[in-house]
N, C-alpha and C positions, 0 to 999 in steps of 0.2 A: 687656552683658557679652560676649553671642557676636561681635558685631562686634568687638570688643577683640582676643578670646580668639585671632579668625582672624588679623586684623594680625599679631599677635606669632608666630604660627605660620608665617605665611608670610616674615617675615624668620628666623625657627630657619632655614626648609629652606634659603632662600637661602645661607647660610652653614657649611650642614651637609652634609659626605659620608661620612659615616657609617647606615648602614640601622637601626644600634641603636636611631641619635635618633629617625629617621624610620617606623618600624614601631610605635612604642610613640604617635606622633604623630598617627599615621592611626586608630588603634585608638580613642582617647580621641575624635579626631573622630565616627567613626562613631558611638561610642555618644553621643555630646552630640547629634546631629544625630536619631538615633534617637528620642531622648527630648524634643524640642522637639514641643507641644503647638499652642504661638500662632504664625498666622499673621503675626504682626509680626516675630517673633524668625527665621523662616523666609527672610522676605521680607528682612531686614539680612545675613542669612546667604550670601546669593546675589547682594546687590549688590557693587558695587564690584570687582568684577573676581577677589574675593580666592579662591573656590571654582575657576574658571579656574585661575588661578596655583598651586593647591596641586595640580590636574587635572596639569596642562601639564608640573612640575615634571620633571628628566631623573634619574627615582629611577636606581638600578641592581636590578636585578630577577633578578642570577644568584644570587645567596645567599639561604638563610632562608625568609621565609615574608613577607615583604617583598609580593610578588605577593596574596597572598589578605586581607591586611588593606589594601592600596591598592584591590583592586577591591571590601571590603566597604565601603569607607569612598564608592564608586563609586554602588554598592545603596542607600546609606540617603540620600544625596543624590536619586537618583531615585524613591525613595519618599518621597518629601516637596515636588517641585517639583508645580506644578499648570500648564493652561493660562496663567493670567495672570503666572506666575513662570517658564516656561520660556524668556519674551523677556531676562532675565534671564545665562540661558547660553549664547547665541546669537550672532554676531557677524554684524552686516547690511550690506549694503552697499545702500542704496535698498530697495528691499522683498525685496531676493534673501540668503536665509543662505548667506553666505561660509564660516561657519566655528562647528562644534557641537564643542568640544572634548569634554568629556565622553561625549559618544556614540561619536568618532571612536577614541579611547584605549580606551576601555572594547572598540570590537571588538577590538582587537588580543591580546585574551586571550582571543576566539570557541575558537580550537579550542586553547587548552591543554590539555596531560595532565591536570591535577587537575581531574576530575569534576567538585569543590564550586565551581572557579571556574566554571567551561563553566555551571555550571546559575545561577551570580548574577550573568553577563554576560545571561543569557535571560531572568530574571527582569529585569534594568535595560532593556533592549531593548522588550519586551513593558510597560512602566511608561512608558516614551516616546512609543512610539506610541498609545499608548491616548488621551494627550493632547495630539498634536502639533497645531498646524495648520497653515493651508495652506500659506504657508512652506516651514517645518521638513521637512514633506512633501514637498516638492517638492526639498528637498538630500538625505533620506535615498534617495529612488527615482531620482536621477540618478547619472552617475557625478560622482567615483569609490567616493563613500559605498554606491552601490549592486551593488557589485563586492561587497560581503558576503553579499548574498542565493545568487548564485553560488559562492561557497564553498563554502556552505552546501552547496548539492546535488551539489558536487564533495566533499567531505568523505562525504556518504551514498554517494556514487556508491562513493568505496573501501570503504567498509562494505559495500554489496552485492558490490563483489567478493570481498573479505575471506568475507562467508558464502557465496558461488558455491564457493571456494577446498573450503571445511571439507563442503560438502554431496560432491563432487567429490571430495576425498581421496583418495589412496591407501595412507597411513597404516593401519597393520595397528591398527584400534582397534577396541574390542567396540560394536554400536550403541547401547546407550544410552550412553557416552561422549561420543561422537559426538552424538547428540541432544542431549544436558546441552549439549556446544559451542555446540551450532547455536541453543540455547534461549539464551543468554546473548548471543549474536550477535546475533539477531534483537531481541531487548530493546532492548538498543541503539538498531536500526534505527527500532524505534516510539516509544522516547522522543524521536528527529530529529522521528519524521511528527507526533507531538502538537504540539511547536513549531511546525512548520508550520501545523496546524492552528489553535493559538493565534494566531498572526499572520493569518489569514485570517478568525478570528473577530470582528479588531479592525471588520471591517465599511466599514474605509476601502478606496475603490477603487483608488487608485493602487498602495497596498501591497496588495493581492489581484494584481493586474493583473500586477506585475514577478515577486512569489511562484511564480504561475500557470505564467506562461511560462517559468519558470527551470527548473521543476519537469517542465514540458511539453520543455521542447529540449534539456536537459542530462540528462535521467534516462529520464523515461514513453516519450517519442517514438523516441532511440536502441535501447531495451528493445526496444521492440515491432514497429519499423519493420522488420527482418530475418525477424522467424518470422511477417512476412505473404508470404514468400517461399517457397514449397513448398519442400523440401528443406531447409531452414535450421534450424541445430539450437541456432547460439549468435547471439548480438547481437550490436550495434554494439561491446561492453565483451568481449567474450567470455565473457558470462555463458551458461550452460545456460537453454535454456528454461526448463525448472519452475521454476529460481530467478528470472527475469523474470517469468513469471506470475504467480508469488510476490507479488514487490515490488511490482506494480502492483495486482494485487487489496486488498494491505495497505491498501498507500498511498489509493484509494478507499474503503476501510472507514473510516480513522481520520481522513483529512483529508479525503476528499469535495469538494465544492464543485459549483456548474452548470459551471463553465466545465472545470474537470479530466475533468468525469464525463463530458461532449459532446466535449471535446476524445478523451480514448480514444475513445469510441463514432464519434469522425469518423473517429480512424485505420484501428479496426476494420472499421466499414461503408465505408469510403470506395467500395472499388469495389461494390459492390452497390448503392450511392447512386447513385453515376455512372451506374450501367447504366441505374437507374430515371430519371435526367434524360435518359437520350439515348432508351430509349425513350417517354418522356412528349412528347419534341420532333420524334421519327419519327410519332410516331401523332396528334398534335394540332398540331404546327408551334410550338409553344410548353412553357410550363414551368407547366403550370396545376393547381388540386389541392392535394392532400395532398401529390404530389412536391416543390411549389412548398418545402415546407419545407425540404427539404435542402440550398437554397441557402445562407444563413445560416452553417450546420453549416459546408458545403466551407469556403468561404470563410473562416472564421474561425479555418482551417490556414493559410490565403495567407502570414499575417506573420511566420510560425513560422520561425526559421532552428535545424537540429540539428547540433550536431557528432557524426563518423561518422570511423572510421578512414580514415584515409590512407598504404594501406602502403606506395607510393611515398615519398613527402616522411618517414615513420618514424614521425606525429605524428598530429595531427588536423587536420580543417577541417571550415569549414561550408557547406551546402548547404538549401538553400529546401525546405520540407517541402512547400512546391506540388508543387514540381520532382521531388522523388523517388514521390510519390503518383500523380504523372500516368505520370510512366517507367515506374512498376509495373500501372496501370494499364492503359495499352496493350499492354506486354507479356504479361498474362496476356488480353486483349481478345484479343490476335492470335490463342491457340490455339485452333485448330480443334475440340477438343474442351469447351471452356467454352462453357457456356450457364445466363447467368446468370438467366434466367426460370425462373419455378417451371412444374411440368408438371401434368397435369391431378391428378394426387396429389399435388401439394404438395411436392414430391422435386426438388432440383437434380440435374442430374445431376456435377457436379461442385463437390465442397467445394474452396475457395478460404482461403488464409490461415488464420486461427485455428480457424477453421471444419475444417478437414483436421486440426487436433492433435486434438480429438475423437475420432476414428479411428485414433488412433496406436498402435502394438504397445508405445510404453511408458505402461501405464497410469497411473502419478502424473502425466506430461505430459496424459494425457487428461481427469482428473477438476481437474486447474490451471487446464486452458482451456475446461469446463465451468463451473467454479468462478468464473471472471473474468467470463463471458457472462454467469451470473446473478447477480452481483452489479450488473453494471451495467443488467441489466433491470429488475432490485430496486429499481434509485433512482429515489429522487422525483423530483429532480431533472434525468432525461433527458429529453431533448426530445422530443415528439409523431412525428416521423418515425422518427429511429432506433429509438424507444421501438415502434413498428409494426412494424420489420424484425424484430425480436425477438421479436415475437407476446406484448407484454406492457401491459397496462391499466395507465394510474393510475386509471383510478377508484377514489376511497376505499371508493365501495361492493360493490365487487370485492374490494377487498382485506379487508374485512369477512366476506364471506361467504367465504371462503378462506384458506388459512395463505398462500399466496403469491399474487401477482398476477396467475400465468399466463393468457392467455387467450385460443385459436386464435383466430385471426386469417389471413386469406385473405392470401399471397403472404409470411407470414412465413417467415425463415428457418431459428429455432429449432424451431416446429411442425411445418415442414416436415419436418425432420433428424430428429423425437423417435421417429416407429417404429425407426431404425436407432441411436439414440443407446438407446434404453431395450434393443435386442437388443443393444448394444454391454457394454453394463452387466451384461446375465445371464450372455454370455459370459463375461465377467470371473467373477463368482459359483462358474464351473458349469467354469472352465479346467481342466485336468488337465495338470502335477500342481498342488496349489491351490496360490493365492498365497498372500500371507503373511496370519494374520487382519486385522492394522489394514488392507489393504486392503479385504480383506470386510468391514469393518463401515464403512468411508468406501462405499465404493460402495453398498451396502445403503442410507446413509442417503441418500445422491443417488438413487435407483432408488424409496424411499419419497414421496420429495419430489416426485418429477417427476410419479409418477405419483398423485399424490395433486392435485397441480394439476391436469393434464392431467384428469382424471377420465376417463381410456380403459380399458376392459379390456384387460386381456394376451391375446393370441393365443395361438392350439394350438404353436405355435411354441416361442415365451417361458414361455408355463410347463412347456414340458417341460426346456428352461434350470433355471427356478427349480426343478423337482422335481428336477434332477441334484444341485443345490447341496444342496437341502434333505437330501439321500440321504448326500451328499460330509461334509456336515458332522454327521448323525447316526452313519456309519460312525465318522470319527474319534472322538466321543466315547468310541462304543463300545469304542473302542482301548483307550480310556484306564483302560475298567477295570478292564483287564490291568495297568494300571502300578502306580506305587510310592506315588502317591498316592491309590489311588482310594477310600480312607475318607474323602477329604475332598470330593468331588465333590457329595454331596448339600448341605454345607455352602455350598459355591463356589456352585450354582446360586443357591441363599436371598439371597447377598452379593451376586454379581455382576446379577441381572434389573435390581433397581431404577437400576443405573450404565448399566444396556444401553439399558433403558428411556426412561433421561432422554438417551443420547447419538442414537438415534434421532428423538425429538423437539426437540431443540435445533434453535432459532429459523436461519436462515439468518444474519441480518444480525449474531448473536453466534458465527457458527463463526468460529473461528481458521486461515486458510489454510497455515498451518504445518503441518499433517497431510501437506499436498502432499508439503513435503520431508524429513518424517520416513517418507513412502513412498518417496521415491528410495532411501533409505540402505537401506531393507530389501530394494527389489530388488536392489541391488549387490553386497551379501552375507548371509549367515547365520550368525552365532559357531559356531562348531562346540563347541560344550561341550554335554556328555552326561552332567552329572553331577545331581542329586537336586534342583537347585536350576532345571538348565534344562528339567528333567523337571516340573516344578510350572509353571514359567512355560507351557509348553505344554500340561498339561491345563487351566490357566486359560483358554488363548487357546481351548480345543476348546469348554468351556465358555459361554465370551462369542459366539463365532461360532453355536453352535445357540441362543442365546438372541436374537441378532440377528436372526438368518433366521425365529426362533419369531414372535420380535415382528412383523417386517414382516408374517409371514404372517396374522396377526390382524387388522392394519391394515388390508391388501388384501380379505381375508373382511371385517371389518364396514361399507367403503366399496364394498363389492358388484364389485372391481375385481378379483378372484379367486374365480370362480364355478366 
């Protein structure tokens, strides 16, 4: 009967230019095909060319709803082909697929406005390749069928500008407005990285491979390649650092992978790797050792081509990530004050690239690209050299006996930084006049972390830092019980510990890097509203801030690391 049923339906459309016929025809399709149980009925359903021909059909798609019951009708077809039926929709030439209609159509509605289509184009996509084989494979990772993957990242790429845009504003708007924006923006941005993500789960290499690199030369590598540049405040996109730092920390969190994770850590270490293979080959004649691993790493940038503005020509072009790694390289080689060996304490004397935002006078840029360095020392998945410049173990049993993996390590670079990175942190704490609270309680909880890995004591130094803040943040309390709320502070305290509490110990690998840039907005501005309502919001924040500082201090006391 379905064999029948399709015949007759594909002579209707032949002869039909009307969307009325044709909407109610695809609908009744979808659900018949939905509901087919037997792989017999399946299998008649897909022969004879008839599924192609209702695919192929030249609907008109500017009226109606025409568009969302064609690609539903799109959805229940690829949930129901298998391996041994997808030779079925396929046109071969010799062993080579010439031509996958259904796949080929079905992109073309990739980035429609309607949401419900965009997510059951992703859902048919993600159903195909789960069973494709080697064939099939090999026409969707070529061009021109592979010119989608590309899109794809060129579509994200406006979405990070889009949120670069709203963090950046100068729209007179109150900040949590402005946050609610930026929360609905970035949503977005992560429901892109889980597709990705889902696509690299398929576990097939060729599609990991193109994913990879699309992701690496058209997004991660333009980001990042500029603010390894001292002085450089925006990328290749003209995005603001923090919002780069941002998106590349995300995108590691939620999509991950070996090759993503090493490929950043190559961009990042590159010159520091370099240094280490030129002196491995000054002092031994060769490349032998633990340096020997960095070869690998380099190298596995050679093939990378990124597009970079080109304000001559108004446009873009591409440039070999070798090519611009080496130019940056020499160039920061050449200055007279860089010296990329560690000194008898462990101290470069010059931070280079990522490594100098640490130190930056704008704090959310600093705790972005703290935030990015350890998420990527965090992964499993980094390779044994760079995972070394970092001063970070995979040992599982490392990581057992510790919340994090930290673990000094002779010529690391993080180890090295962490006396001036943890005084960098109290500074913040202990500034005059104070920052804003959700600063103090994001650094707090970096300052809890590190030094809770680290297991170092604080210096006579640093805690007299931490006693300012601790001081900083009891006076404000005190303020507050002059105010208009202050019957409700003992209440507040009882409410808020337990939230303090848990935001203090939250796990690293489940923080949300979005704090970054819900700091940018509050250093930019301050609502100026003084009325009973922003007068509560700030005995709360006085509240949470000496509850903050309470907690760490506990911490430090029962880890013996404030004595």
């Amino acid at each position: 009967m379905e064999y029948q049923v399709l015949a007759e339906f594909v002579r209707v459309l032949k002869i039909s230019t009307s969307s009325t016929i044709e909407a109610p025809l695809l609908q009744y399709l979808s659900i018949m095909i939905q509901n087919m149980d037997s792989e017999h009925a399946i299998y008649y359903c897909l022969s004879n060319d008839y599924v192609n021909n209702i695919v192929a059909h030249p609907y008109n798609f500017d009226a109606g709803d025409l568009a969302l019951y064609y690609v539903s009708f799109l959805r229940a077809v690829s949930s129901k082909i298998s391996r041994d039926t997808l030779c079925l929709l396929v046109k071969v030439h010799g062993d080579v697929v010439v031509s996958f209609p259904m796949y080929t159509e079905a992109l073309k509605f990739a980035q429609h406005e309607e949401k419900m289509i965009q997510t059951a184009i992703r859902a048919l996509t993600l159903n195909i390749y789960n069973i494709c084989d080697n064939n099939v494979y090999q026409f969707i990772t070529t061009p021109p069928a592979s010119i989608y993957f590309s899109d794809l990242v060129s579509s994200l790429r406006k979405q990070c500008l889009q949120l670069d845009a709203l963090v950046n504003s100068s729209e007179d708007k109150c900040t949590h407005q402005r946050n609610k924006d930026i929360f609905l923006e970035t949503d977005k941005i992560v429901d892109d990285l889980f597709y990705f993500k889902d696509m690299l789960s398929v576990g097939e290499s060729r599609l990991s491979r193109v994913v990879t690199q699309n992701l690496l030369s058209l997004l991660i590598l333009p980001l990042l390649l500029p603010l390894l540049k001292l002085g450089e405040n925006k990328g290749s996109y003209n995005i603001s650092a923090v919002t780069s730092l941002y998106i590349v920390s995300r995108l590691l969190q939620v999509v991950g992978g070996k090759h993503l994770i090493n490929g950043v850590a190559g961009l990042l270490l590159y010159h520091y790797m370099a240094l280490c293979q030129r002196d491995a080959i000054a002092t031994n004649g060769d490349i032998a050792g633990s340096i020997g691993d960095a070869s690998p790493l380099l190298h596995s940038l050679n093939d990378i081509n990124i597009k970079v503005s080109d304000h001559e020509a108004e446009g873009e072009k591409e440039i070999n990530i070798n090519y611009l790694l080496q130019h940056l390289n020499v160039q920061t080689s050449s200055n007279s004050h860089f010296d990329g060996s560690p000194k008898d304490d462990n101290v470069y004397i010059e931070r280079f690239g990522i490594f100098a935002y640490l130190f930056s006078d704008n704090h959310s840029i600093s705790l972005a690209s703290l935030f990015l360095l350890l998420t990527l020392a965090e992964n499993k998945d980094l390779e044994h050299f760079p995972a070394s410049l970092l001063g970070m173990s995979q040992s599982q049993g490392l990581m057992n006996n510790c919340e994090s993996a930290f673990l000094k390590v002779d010529g690391s670079i993080l180890v090295g930084l962490m006396p001036q990175i943890l005084k960098t942190l109290l500074k913040v704490l202990a500034c005059q006049p104070p920052v804003s609270p959700p600063m103090q309680w994001h650094t707090g909880w970096f300052l809890r972390k590190l030094l809770q890995c680290q297991g170092n004591k604080l210096t006579d130094d640093n805690i007299h830092l931490f006693n300012t803040s601790y001081e900083q943040s009891r006076e404000c309390l005190q303020k507050e019980l002059d105010g208009c709320w202050f019957d409700h502070i003992p209440d507040t305290i009882g409410h808020e510990w337990g939230s303090c509490k848990k935001a203090l110990e939250l796990q690293f690998h489940v923080k949300d890097p979005l704090f970054t840039l819900e700091l940018e907005i509050c250093q930019q501005a301050i609502d100026g509203n003084f009325n009973s309502c922003f007068a509560w919001e700030r005995m709360v924040d006085a509240v949470k801030d000496q509850e903050s500082l309470a907690g760490l201090l506990s911490r430090m006391l029962v880890s013996g690391i404030f004595t």
